[in-house]
VOVOKOL-299252 format. One line per field, with one value per residue (C-alpha): residue number from 1; residue in one letter; x, y, z. Coordinates in steps of 0.1 Angstrom, whole numbers, plus 5000, padded with zeros to 4 digits. Layout:
% residues N
k <- (NUM, ...);
r <- (A, ...);
east <- (X, ...);
north <- (Y, ...);
up <- (Z, ...);
END
This chain:
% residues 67
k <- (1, 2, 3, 4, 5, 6, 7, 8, 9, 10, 11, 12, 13, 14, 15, 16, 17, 18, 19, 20, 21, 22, 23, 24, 25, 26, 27, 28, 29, 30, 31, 32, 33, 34, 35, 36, 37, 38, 39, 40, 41, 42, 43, 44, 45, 46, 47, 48, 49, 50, 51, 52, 53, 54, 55, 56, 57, 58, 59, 60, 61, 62, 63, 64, 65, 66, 67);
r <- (X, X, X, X, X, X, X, X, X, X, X, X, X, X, X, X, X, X, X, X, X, X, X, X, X, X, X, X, X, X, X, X, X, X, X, X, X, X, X, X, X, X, X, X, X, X, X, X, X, X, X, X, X, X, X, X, X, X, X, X, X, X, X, X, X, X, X);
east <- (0476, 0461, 0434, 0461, 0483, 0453, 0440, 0469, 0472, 0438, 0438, 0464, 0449, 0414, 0432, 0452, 0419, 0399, 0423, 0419, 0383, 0375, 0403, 0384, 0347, 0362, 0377, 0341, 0329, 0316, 0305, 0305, 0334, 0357, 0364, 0383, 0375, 0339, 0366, 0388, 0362, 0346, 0377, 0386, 0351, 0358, 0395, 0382, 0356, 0378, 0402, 0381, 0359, 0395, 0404, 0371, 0371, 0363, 0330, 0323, 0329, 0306, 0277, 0280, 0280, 0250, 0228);
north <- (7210, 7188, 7213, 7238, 7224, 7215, 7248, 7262, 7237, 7238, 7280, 7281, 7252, 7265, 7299, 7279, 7257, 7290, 7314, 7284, 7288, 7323, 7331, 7300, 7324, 7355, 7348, 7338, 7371, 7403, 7430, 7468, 7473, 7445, 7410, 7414, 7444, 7436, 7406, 7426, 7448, 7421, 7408, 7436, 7442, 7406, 7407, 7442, 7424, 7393, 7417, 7443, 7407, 7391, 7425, 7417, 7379, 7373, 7391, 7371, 7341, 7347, 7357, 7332, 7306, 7325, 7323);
up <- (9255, 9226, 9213, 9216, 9190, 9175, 9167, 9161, 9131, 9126, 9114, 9088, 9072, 9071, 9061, 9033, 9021, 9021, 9002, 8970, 8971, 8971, 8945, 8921, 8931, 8928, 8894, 8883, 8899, 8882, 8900, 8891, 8911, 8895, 8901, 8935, 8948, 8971, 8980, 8994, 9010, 9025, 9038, 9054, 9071, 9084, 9096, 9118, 9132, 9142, 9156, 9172, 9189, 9204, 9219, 9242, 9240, 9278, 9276, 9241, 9255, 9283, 9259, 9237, 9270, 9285, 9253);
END
């Protein structure tokens, strides 16, 4: 029950911590598409891939501990 409270604390803070650092890079950033833009991009390519990996998390799990 302890690493369950633990990461459930544990991913908002990272979430929180994260969000400060990428707007700080992001407002340093030029690209031909903007400041933000390959930001959002790129966080979008990430948060389909989190999603579409915990639809299947059994058989990741068992990868990851086979390898």
């Amino acid at each position: 029950r302890s690493l369950t409270s633990i990461a459930w604390v544990a991913c908002p803070l990272c979430g929180m911590l994260l969000q400060l650092v990428f707007r700080a890079i992001s407002d340093n950033f030029q690209s031909r598409w903007g400041r933000q833009k390959p930001f959002i991009l790129g966080g979008s390519i990430a948060t389909a891939t989190s999603i579409t990996c915990f639809a299947w998390v059994n058989n990741v799990v068992d990868f990851v501990i086979r390898v």
